[in-house]
C-alpha positions as CSV (number, residue, x, y, z in Angstrom):
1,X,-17.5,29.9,103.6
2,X,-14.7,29.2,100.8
3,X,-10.9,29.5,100.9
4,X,-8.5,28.4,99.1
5,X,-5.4,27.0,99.9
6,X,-2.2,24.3,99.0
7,X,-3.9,21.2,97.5
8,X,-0.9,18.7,97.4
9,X,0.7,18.7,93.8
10,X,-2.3,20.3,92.0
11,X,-0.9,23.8,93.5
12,X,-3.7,25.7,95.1
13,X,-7.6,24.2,95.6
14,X,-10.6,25.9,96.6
15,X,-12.3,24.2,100.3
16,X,-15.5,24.8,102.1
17,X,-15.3,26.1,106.1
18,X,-18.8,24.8,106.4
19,X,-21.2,21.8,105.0
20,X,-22.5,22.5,101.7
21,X,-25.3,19.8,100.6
22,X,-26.1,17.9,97.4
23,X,-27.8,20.1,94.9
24,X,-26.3,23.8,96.4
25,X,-24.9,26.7,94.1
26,X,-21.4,26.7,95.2
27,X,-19.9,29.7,93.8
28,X,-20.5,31.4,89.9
29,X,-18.2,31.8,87.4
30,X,-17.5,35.5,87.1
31,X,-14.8,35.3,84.5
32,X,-15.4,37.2,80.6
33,X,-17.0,35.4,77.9
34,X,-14.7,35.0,75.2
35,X,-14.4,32.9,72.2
36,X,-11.7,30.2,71.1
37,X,-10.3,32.7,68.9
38,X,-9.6,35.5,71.7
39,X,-9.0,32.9,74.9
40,X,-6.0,31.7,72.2
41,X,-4.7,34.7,70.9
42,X,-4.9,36.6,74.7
43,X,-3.9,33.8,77.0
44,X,-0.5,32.2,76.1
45,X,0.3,30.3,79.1
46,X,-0.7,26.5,79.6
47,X,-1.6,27.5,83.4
48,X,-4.1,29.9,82.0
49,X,-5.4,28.4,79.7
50,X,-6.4,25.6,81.5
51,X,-8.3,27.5,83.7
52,X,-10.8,28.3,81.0
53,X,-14.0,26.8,81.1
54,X,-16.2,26.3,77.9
55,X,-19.5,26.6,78.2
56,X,-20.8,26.2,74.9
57,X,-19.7,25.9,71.4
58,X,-16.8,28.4,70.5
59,X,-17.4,29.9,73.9
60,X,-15.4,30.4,77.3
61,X,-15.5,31.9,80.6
62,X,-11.8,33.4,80.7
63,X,-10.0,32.6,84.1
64,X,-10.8,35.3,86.6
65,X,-8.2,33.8,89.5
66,X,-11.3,34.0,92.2
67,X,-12.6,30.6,93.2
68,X,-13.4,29.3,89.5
69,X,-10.2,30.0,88.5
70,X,-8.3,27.8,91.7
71,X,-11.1,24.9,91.2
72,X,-9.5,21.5,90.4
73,X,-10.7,18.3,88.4
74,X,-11.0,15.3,89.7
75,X,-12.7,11.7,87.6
76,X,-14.8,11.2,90.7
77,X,-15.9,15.1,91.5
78,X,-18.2,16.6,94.5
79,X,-19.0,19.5,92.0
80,X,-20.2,20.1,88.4
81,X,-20.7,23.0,86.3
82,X,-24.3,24.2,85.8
83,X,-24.9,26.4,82.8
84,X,-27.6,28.8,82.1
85,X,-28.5,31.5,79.9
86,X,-28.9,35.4,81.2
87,X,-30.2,36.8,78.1
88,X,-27.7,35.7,75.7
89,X,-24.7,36.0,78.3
90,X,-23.9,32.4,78.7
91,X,-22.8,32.0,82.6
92,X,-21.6,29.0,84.7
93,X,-21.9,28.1,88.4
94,X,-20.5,25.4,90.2
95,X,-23.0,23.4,91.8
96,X,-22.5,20.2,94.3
97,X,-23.6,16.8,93.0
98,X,-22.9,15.1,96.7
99,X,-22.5,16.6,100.0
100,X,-19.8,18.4,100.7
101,X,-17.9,18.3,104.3
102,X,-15.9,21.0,105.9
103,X,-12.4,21.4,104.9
104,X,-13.1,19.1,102.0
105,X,-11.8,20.0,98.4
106,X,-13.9,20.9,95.9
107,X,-13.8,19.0,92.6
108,X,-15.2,19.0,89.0
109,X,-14.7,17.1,86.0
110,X,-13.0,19.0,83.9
111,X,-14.1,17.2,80.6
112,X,-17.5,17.6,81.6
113,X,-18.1,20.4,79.3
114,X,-15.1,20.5,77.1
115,X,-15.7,19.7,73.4
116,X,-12.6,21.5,72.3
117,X,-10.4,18.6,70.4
118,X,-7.4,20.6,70.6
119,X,-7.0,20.6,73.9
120,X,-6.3,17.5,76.3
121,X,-4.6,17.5,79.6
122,X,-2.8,14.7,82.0
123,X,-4.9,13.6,85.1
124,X,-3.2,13.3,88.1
125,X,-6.4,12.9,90.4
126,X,-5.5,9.7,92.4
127,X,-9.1,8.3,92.1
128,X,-9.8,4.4,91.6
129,X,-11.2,4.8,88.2
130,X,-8.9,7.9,86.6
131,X,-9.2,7.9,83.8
132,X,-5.8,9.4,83.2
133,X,-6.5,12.3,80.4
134,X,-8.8,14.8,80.8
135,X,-10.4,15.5,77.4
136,X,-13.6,15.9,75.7
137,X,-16.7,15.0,76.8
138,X,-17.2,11.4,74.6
139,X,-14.1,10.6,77.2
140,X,-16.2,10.4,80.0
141,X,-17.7,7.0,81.1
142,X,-21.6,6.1,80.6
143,X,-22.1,5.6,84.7
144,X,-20.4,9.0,84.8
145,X,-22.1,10.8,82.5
146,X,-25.6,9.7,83.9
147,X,-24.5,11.1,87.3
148,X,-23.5,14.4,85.6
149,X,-27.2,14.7,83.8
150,X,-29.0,13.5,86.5
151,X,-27.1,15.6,88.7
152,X,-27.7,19.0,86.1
153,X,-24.7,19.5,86.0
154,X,-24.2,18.0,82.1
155,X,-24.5,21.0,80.0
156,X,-27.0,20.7,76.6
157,X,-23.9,21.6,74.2
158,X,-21.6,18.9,75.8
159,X,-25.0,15.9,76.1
160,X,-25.7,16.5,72.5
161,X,-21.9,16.0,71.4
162,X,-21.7,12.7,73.6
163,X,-24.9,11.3,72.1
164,X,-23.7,12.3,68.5
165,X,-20.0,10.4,69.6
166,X,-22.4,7.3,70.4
167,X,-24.2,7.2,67.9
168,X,-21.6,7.4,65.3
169,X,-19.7,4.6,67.1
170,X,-22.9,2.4,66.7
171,X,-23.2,2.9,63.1
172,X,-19.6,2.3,62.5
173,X,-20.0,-1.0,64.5
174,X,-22.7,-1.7,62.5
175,X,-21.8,-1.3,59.3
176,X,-21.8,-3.6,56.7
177,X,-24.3,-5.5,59.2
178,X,-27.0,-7.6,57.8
179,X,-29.5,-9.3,60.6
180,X,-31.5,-11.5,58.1
């Protein structure tokens, strides 16, 4: 049903043989959960590390170099990451958020649950509204982030950091505001 292969200049991408429709698990993430300390201090390379997915705070699915490891971002994806909790053993799965055609690339959003600061990357993906660096969450357009937590594919960790972002914009804006 999946394969990899050459994705233009993003290297290697992973494709569907068959139809997958809105709302279906794709593939999990089967990678070892890890925290920022050890994903740091164990995985030198750039490659590597960006191939590390956070799903919460100070934790990280390492890269496993199955699918989730070859899966590439894109500011308009197909795919998002949907977390959930096996008894304390965080784990991700990448779910579709639109139907997906044969032979068509799967895509994520990279920032979509990355609240890391220290790490940003350049986007490359080509679509109309690229947003140029992938980065945090709070980086991520409002239309964009409604279609990620609608979809459920917006995990709790990453929401609550883009509301707090908000927020804290607002009151800045506001400060030293006096309506009467």
């Amino acid at each position: 049903m999946l394969y990899k292969k050459k994705s233009g200049e993003f290297g290697y991408g992973v494709f569907s043989s068959v139809p997958i429709p809105k709302n279906s698990l794709i593939f999990p993430f089967v990678g070892a959960l890890v925290t920022t300390d050890v994903l740091n201090n164990t995985y030198k390379d750039l490659d590597t590390l960006s191939r590390a997915i956070q799903i919460g705070t100070n934790q990280y699915l390492s890269p496993s170099y199955y699918m989730d490891g070859m899966i590439n971002h894109s500011c308009k994806p197909n795919a998002g990451i949907h977390i959930y909790d096996e008894g304390n053993n965080p784990r991700g799965i990448i779910f579709s958020i639109e139907d997906i055609q044969p032979h068509q690339e799967i895509f994520y959003d990279y920032s979509s649950s990355q609240i890391d600061k220290d790490w940003s990357m350049i986007c490359c993906c080509g679509e109309k509204n690229c947003r140029k660096l992938i980065s945090t969450v709070e980086t991520i357009p409002l239309i964009s982030i409604l279609r990620y937590w609608f979809n459920g594919v917006l995990p709790s960790y990453a929401r609550k950091r883009w509301i707090d972002f908000k927020i804290n914009n607002l009151k800045e804006s506001l400060n030293g505001f006096n309506p009467k």
